[in-house]
C-alpha positions in Angstrom: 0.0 0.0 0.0 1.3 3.3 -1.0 1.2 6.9 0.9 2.1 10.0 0.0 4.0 11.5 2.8 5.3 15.0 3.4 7.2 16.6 6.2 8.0 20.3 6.4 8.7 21.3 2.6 9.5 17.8 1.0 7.0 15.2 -0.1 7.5 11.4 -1.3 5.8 8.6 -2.0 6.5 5.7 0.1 4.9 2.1 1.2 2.9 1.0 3.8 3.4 -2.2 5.3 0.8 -4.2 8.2 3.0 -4.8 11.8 1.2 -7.7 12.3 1.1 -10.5 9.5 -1.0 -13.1 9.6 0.7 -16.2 10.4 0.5 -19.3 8.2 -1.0 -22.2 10.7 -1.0 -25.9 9.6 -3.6 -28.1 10.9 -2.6 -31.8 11.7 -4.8 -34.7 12.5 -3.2 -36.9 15.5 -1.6 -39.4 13.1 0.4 -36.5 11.2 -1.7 -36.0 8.2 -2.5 -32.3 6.8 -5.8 -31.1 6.7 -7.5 -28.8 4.6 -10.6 -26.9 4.4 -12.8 -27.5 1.3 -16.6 -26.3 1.0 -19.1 -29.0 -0.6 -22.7 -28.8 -1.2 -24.8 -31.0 1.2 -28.6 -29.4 1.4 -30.3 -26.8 0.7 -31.3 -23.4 2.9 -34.5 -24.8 4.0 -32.6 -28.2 5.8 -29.9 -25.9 7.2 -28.8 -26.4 10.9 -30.6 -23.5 12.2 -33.7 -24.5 11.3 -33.4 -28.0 12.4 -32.3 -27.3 15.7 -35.3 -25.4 15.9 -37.9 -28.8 15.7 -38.4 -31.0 18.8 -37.9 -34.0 16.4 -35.0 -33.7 14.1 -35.2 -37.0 13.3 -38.7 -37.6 12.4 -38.8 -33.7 10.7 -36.2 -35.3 7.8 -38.6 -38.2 7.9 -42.1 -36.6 6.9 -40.3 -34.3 4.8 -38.8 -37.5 2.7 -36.6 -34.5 0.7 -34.7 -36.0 -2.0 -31.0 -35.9 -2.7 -29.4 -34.7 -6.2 -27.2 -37.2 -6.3 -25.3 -35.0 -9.4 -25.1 -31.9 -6.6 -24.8 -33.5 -3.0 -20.9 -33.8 -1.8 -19.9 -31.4 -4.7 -16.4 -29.4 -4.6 -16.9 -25.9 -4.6 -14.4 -24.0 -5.5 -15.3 -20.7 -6.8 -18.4 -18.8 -4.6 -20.2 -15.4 -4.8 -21.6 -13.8 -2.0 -24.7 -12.6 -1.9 -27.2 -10.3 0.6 -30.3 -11.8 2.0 -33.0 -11.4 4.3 -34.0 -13.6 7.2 -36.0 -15.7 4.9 -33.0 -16.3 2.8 -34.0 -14.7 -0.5 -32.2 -12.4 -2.6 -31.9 -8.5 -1.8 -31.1 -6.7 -4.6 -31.5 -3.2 -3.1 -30.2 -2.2 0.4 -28.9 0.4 2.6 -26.0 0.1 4.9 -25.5 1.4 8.5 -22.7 2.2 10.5 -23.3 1.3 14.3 -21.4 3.3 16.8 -20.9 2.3 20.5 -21.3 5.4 22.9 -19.5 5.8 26.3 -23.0 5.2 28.1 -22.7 1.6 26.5 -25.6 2.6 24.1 -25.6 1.9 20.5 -26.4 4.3 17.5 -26.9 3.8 14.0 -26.4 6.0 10.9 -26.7 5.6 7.3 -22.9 4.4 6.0 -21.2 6.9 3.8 -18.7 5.9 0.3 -15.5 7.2 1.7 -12.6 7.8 -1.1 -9.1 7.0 -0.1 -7.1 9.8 0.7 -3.3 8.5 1.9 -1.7 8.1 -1.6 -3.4 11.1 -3.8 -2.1 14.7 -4.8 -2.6 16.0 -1.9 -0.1 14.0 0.2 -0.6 13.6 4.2 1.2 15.8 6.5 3.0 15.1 9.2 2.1 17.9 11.8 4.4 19.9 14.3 2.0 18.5 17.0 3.5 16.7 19.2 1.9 14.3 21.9 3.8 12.1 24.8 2.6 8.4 24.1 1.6 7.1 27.7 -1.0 10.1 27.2 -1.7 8.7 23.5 -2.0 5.7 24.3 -4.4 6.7 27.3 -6.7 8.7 25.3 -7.3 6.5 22.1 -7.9 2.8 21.1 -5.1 1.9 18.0 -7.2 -0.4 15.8 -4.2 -0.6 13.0 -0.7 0.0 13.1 1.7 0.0 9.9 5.6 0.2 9.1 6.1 3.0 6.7 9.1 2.3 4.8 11.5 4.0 2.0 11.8 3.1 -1.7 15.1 4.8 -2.9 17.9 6.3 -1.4 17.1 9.9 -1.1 13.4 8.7 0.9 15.4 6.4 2.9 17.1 9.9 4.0 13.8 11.8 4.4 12.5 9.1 6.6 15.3 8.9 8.9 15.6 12.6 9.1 11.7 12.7 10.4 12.5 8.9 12.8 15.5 10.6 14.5 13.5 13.7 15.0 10.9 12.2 16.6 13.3 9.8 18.4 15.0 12.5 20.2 11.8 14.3 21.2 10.9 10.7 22.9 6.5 11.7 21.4 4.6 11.1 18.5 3.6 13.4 15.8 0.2 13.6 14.8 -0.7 12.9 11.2 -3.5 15.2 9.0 -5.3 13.5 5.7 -7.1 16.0 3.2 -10.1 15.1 1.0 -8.5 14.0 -2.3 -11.3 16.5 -4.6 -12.1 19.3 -1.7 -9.0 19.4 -0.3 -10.7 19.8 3.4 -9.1 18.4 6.4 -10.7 14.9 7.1 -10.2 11.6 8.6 -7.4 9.6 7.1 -8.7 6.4 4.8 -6.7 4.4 3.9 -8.4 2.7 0.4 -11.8 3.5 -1.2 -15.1 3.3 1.4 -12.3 2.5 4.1 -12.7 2.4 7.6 -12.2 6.4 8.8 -9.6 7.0 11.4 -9.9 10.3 12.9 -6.6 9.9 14.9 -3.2 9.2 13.0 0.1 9.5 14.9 3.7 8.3 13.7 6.5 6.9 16.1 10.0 7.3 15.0 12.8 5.1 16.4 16.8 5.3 15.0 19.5 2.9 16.2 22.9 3.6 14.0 22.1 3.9 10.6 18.8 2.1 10.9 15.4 3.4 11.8 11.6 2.9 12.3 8.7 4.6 11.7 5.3 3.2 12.7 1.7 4.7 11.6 -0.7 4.5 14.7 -4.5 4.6 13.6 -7.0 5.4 15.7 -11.0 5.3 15.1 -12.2 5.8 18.7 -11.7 8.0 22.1 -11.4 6.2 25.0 -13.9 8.2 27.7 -14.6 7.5 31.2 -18.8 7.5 31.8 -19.6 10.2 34.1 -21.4 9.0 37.0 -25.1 11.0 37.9 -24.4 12.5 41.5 -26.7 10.3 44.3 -26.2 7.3 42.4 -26.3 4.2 44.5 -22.7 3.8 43.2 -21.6 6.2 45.2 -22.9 4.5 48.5 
């Protein structure tokens, strides 16, 4: 993933890369063997387990209904699906909205109508690292990271700019916070990092040198972390 980076008067285009990988995992059965996952058709939606589970009688349900097998289609590999939206009758929806539900401090939950975001980390306008600086024990006290990335260099003179901007920040011993512009309005917004992204209204880099090496981590944030206030003569406070 690219972003386009400046700091001060200089700009460049650089790579983002996840801190945490996901780590290949091999499943054995307990005589050594390897196993795999692979999907196959068994039934159809209306002999699924959820509806099953549902009858007294599971056993004498499949009885009466005397459903018949496709022998061509039972036990089928599958290897290529499409995933589809549908109601709670399984069929089709072909016209939706989506909703984004947000958690409040109280513990209550809202919903609003989901809005196409456009990424805005590797456009014209590049993101800007601020003069703001912020100590990280009070970062990390104020906002839940959801994402973290390495950003790294792709050439010589980047690999200078990015040092330059890890030493910096090294020396200071805080974080620098991190603004993202619409790509078409230019307008200060949260940063995205692709098309109808997650939003992440907090963005602060980390810089770390050691010799002629250094390290610069992207911290994303998408929500505040806000102690409930407490109505006075609650019976907590008795």
């Amino acid at each position: 993933m690219k972003i386009h980076l400046a700091y001060e008067n200089i700009d460049a285009l650089l790579v983002l890369i996840p801190t945490h990988r996901h780590k290949k995992r091999i499943r054995r059965t307990p005589s050594g063997d390897e196993v795999i996952r692979q999907r196959y058709l068994v039934f159809d939606v209306n002999n699924r387990n959820e509806t099953l589970s549902e009858e007294e009688n599971i056993i004498q349900k499949l009885k009466e209904s005397d459903d018949d097998i496709d022998v061509e289609l039972a036990g089928k590999y599958i290897n290529l699906t499409t995933r589809i939206v549908v109601n709670d009758n399984f069929t089709p929806v072909y016209n939706y909205m989506k909703y984004e539900v947000l958690l409040r401090p109280d513990g209550t939950l809202k919903e609003r109508p989901h809005q196409l975001t456009l990424g805005n980390v590797n456009q014209s306008v590049p993101v800007r690292i601020t003069n703001e600086l912020i100590d990280p024990k009070e970062c990390l006290m104020k906002y839940f990271f959801r994402k973290s990335y390495f950003i790294t260099h792709t050439n010589g003179l980047t690999f200078k700019f990015l040092y330059d901007i890890a030493k910096k920040l090294s020396e200071s011993g805080k974080f620098a916070r991190l603004d993202a512009f619409h790509p078409e309005t230019k307008k200060l917004q949260p940063l995205v990092l692709y098309d109808n992204g997650r939003k992440f209204p907090r963005a602060y880099i980390e810089g770390k040198t050691k010799g002629n090496s250094y390290c610069l981590i992207l911290h994303l944030s998408d929500q505040e972390l806000k102690i409930p206030e407490i109505q006075s003569g609650s019976d907590d406070e008795n």
